[in-house]
C-alpha positions in Angstrom: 2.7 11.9 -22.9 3.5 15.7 -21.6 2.3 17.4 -18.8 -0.7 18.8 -20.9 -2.1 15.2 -21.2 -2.0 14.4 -17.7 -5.2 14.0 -16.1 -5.5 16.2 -12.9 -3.1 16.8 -10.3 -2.4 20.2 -10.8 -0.6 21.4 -7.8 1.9 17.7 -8.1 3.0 19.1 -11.5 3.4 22.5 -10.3 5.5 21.6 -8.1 7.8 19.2 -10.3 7.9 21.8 -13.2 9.1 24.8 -10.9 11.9 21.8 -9.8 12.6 21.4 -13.3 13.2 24.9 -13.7 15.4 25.4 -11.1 17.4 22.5 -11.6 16.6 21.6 -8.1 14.7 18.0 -8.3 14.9 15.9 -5.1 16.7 12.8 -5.6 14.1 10.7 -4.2 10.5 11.1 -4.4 7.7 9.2 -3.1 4.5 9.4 -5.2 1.8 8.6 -2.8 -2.3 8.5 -3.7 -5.0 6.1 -4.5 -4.7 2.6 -7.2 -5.4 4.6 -10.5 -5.3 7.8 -10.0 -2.5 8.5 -12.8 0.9 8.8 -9.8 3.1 6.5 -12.3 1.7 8.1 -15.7 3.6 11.3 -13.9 6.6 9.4 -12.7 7.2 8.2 -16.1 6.6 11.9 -18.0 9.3 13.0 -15.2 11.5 10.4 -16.5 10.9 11.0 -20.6 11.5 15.2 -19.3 15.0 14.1 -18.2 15.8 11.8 -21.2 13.9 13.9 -24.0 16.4 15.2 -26.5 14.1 17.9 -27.5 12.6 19.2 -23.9 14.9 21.8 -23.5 13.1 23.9 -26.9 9.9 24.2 -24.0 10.8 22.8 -20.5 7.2 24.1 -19.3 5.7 21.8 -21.9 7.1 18.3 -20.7 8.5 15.9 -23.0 7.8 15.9 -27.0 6.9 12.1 -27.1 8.0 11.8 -30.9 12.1 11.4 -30.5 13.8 7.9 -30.0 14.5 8.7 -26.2 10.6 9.3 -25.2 9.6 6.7 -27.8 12.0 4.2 -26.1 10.5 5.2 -22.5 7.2 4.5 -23.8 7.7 0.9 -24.7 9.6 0.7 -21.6 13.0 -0.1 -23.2 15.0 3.1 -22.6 18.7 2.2 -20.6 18.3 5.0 -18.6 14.9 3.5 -16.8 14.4 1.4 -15.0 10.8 0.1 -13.5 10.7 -2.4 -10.9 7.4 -4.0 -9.8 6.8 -7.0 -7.2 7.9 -10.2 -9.8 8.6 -14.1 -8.9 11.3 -15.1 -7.7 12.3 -17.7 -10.3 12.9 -14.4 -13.2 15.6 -13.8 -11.1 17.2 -17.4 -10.3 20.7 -17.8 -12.2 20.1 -20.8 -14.6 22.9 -23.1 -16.5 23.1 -21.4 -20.2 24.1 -25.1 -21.3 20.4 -26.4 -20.1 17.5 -25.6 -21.7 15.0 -23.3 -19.7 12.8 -25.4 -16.8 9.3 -24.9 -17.4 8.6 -23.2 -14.3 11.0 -20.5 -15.7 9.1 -20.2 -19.1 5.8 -19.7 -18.0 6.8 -17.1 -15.0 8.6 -15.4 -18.2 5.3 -15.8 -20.0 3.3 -14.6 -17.4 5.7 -11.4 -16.8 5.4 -10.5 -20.4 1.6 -10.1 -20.1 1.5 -7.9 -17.6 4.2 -6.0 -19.6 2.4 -5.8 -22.6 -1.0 -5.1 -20.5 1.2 -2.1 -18.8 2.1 -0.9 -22.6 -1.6 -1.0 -23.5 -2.9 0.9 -20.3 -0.4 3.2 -19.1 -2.7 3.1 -15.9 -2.1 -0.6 -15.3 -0.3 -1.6 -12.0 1.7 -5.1 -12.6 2.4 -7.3 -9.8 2.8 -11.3 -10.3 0.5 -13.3 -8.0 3.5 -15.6 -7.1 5.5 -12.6 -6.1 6.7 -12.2 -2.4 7.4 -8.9 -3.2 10.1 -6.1 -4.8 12.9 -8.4 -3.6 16.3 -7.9 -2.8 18.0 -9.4 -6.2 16.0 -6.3 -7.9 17.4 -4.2 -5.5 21.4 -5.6 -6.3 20.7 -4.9 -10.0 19.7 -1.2 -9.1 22.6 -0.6 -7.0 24.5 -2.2 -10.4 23.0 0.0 -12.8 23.4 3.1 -10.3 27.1 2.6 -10.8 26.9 3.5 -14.2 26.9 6.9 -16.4 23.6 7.4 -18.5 23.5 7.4 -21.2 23.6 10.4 -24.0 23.8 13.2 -21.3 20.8 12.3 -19.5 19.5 10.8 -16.2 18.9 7.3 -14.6 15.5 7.1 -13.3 14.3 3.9 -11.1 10.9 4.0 -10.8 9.4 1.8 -8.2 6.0 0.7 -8.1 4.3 -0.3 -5.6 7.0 0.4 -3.0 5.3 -0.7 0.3 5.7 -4.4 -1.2 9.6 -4.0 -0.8 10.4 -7.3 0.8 12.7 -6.1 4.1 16.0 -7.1 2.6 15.3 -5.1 -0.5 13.9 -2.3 1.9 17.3 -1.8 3.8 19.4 -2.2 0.4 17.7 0.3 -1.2 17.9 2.4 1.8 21.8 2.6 2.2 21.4 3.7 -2.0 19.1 6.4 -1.3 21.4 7.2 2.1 24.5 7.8 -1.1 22.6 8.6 -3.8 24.6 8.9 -7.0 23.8 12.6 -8.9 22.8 11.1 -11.9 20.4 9.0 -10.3 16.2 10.2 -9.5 14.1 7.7 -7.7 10.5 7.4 -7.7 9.0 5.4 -5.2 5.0 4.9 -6.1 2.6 3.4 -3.4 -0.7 3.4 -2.2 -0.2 2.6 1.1 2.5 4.9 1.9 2.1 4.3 5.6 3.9 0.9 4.8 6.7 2.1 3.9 9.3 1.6 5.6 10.3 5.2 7.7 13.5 5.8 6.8 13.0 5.4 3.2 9.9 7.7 3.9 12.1 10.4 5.8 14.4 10.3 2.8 12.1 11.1 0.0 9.9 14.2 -1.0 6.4 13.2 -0.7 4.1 14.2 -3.4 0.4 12.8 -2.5 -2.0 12.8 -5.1 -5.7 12.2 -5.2 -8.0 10.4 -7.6 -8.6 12.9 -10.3 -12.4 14.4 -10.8 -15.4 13.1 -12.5 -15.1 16.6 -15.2 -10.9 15.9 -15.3 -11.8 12.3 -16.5 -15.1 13.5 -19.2 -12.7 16.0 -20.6 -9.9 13.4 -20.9 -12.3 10.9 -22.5 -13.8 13.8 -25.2 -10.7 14.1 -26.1 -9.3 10.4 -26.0 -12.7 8.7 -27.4 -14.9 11.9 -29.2 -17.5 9.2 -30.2 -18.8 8.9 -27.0 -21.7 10.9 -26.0 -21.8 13.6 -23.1 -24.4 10.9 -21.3 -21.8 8.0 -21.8 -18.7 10.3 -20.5 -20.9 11.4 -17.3 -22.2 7.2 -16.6 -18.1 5.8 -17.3 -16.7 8.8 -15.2 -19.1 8.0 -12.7 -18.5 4.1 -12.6 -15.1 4.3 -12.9 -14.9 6.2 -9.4 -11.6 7.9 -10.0 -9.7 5.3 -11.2 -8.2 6.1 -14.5 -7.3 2.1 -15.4 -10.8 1.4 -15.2 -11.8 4.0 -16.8 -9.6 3.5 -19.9 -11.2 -0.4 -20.0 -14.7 1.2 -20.1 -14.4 3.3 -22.5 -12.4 0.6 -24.5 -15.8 -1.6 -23.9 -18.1 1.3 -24.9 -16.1 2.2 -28.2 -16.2 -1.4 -28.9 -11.7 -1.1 -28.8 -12.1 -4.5 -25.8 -13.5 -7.7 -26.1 -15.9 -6.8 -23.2 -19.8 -5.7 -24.1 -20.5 -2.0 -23.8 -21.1 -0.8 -20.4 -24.1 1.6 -20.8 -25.7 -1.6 -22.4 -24.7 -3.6 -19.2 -26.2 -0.5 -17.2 -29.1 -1.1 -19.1 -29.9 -4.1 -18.2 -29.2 -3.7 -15.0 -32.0 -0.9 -14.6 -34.6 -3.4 -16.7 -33.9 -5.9 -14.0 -35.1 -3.3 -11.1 -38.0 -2.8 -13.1 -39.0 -6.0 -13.1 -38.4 -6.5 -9.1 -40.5 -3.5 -8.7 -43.4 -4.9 -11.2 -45.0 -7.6 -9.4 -46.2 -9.5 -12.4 -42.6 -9.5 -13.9 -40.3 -10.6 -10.9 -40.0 -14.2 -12.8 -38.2 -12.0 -15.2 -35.9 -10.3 -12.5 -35.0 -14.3 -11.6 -34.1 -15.2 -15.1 -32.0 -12.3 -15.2 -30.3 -14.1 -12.6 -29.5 -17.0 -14.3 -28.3 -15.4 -17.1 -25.9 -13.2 -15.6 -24.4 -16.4 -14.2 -24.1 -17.8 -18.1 -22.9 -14.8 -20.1 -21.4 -12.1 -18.1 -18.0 -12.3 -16.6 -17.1 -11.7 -13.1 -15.9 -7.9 -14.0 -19.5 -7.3 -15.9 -21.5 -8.5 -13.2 -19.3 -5.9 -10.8 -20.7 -3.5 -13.5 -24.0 -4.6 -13.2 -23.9 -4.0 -9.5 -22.0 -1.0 -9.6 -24.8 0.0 -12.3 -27.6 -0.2 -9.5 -25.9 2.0 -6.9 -25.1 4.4 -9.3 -28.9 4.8 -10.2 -29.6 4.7 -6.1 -27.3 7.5 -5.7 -29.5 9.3 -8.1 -32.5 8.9 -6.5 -30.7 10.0 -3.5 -30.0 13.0 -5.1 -32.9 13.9 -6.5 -35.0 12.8 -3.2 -33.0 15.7 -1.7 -33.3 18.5 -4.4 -35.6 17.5 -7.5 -33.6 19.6 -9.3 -30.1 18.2 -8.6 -28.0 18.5 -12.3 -24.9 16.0 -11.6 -26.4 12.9 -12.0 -24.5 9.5 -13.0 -27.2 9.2 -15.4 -28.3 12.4 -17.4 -30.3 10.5 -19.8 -32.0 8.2 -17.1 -33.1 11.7 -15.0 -36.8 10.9 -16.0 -36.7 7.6 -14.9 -35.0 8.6 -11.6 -37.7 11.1 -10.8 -40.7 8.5 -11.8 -38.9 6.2 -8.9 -38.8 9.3 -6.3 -42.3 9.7 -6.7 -43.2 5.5 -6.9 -41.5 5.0 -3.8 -41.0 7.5 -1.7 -39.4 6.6 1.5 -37.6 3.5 0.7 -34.5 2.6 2.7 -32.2 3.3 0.0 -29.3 3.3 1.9 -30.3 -0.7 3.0 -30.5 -1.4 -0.2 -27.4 -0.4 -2.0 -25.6 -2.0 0.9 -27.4 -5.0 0.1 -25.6 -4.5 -3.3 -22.5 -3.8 -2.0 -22.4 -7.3 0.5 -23.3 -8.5 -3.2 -20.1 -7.2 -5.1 -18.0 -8.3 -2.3 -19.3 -11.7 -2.2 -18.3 -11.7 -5.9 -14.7 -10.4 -5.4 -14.4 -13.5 -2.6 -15.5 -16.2 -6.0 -19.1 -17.1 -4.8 -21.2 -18.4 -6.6 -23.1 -15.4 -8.8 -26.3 -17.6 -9.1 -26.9 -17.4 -5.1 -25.9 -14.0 -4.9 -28.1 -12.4 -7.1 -31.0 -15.0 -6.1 -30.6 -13.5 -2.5 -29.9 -9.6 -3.4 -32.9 -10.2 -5.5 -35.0 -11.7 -2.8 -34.1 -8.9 -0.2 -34.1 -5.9 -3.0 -38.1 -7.2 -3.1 -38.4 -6.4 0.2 -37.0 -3.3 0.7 -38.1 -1.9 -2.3 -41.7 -3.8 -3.2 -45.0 -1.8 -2.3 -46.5 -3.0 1.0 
């Protein structure tokens, strides 16, 4: 990945290439913004820049991506980087080399390994193990190990640390008396979104860079270029469900090009906008119910979030278009007739009720309840916000 193929974030880059330029990088810096918005993708192109045996032919470009150093940083194997993320603590346990591995040990290894590969397949992935109390102070001791030592082939050691506001309090003060005597070979990227959480002092020692989530056309011109099969109505509908958040949006548009295992998402969004239809017709509401029941039997828990997501999407529209019948940015160009014929159907619904009668839905999801009783009572209430008195 170069600088051309990072989504957004203009002004962070800006500011990192002019650094570049000058040979005057910081030797700590604290990428701070929103879960997805693409802070570690740029971490890690600062970190192939430094390594990249060919980056000096066009600095302002970034990294080449095709020689062994940047290929190694890709599959995060390169000696020079190292990425630290919140693991369990048994990883880290010293075990007898005479005894075979416990079992506890193997499937922590197993699980680790997963969210490895899941990083190498979305770039936009965070990794954390459930079981983890954190970055903790062992990952910390191997840093200030590694520190100690020249990089290799001339370039730099970069520690990337993800989500830094999980540094367990040990860990925080060790790595702060590293970043107190940093060695000059050494760059540190702390990554967190919750910066506030951060400890101070490793705040106050850091250069800040705060990034955003990256716009709705930054993400369709991404994905015309990453997925050209998709239409401009299917780039507009993912941009717009994916709310900024480039690790969803890369699973979307790995659903919609039929690349996942999951069904495609406009077709999900269909059905989500049959099943309003059928609250709103009285002689089909039977039909909005057995919608219910089969979301419960063949959608998962992250396709029934879609489903939901799929209605305030549409509600938004409506919004929109109550407003100004004319309003172009839609979430979903090639529903706009459909979102006018509900303007003029209902006027004067309490839209804003509703789609938080959606939203009390998605969050009774994300807490495991049952998605039988959920939709059974969203649909109940949708009825009688929404039904013609």
């Amino acid at each position: 990945m170069s600088w051309q193929q990072i989504i957004g974030h203009e002004h962070q880059l800006r500011v990192l290439r002019t650094a570049l330029g000058a040979d005057r990088l910081a030797h700590a810096y604290l990428f701070a913004g929103p879960e997805g918005s693409g802070k570690e993708t740029v971490a890690f192109e600062l970190a192939k820049i430094l390594n990249c045996r060919n980056s000096h032919d066009q600095p302002g470009e970034g990294s080449c991506g095709v020689c062994e150093s940047c290929r190694q940083t890709d599959r995060l194997l390169h000696p020079n980087v190292e990425y630290l993320f919140p693991v369990e603590a048994a990883l880290l346990e010293s075990s007898d080399p005479s005894k075979k591995e416990n079992k506890k040990l193997i499937e922590a290894k197993e699980r680790y390994e997963a969210l490895i590969e899941e990083k190498l397949r979305n770039p936009f992935f965070t990794p954390a193990m459930e079981r983890s109390m954190g970055i903790l102070t062992e990952q910390v001791l191997m840093l200030q190990q590694k520190a100690a030592l020249a990089p290799r082939d001339g370039g730099k050691k970069v520690f990337i640390i993800s989500q830094a506001e999980r540094l367990h309090p040990t860990a925080a003060n060790k790595l702060l008396k590293l970043l107190e005597e940093p060695p000059a070979h050494v760059i540190f990227v702390l990554v967190s979104s919750r910066p506030e959480s951060v400890l101070p002092t490793i705040r106050s020692r850091c250069q800040t860079l705060s990034f955003a989530r990256p716009k709705p056309a930054e993400i369709e011109f991404w994905m015309s270029q990453r997925a050209p099969q998709l239409d401009q109505n299917e780039r507009r509908f993912i941009a717009s469900l994916a709310r900024g958040n480039l690790c969803n949006a890369l699973e979307l548009i790995e659903a919609q090009t039929g690349a996942g295992t999951a069904p495609a998402v406009v077709g999900i969004r269909n059905q989500a906008i049959d099943y309003l239809r059928n609250i709103l017709t009285p002689s089909k509401f039977h039909e909005a119910i057995t919608t219910c029941e089969e979301m419960s039997k063949n959608l998962s828990r992250p396709e029934q979030i879609i489903f939901l997501d799929s209605l305030l999407l549409f509600f938004q529209d409506v919004t929109r278009r109550s407003i100004d019948s004319a309003f172009p940015e839609l979430n979903n160009p090639d529903l706009s007739d459909s979102t006018n014929r509900f303007v003029k159907g209902f006027p004067g619904k309490d839209l804003y009720r509703a789609s938080t009668v959606i939203e009390e839905a998605m969050r009774s999801l994300e807490r495991n309840a049952s998605i039988l009783l959920v939709m059974a009572g969203m649909t109940a209430e949708l009825r009688g916000i929404l039904g013609k008195r």
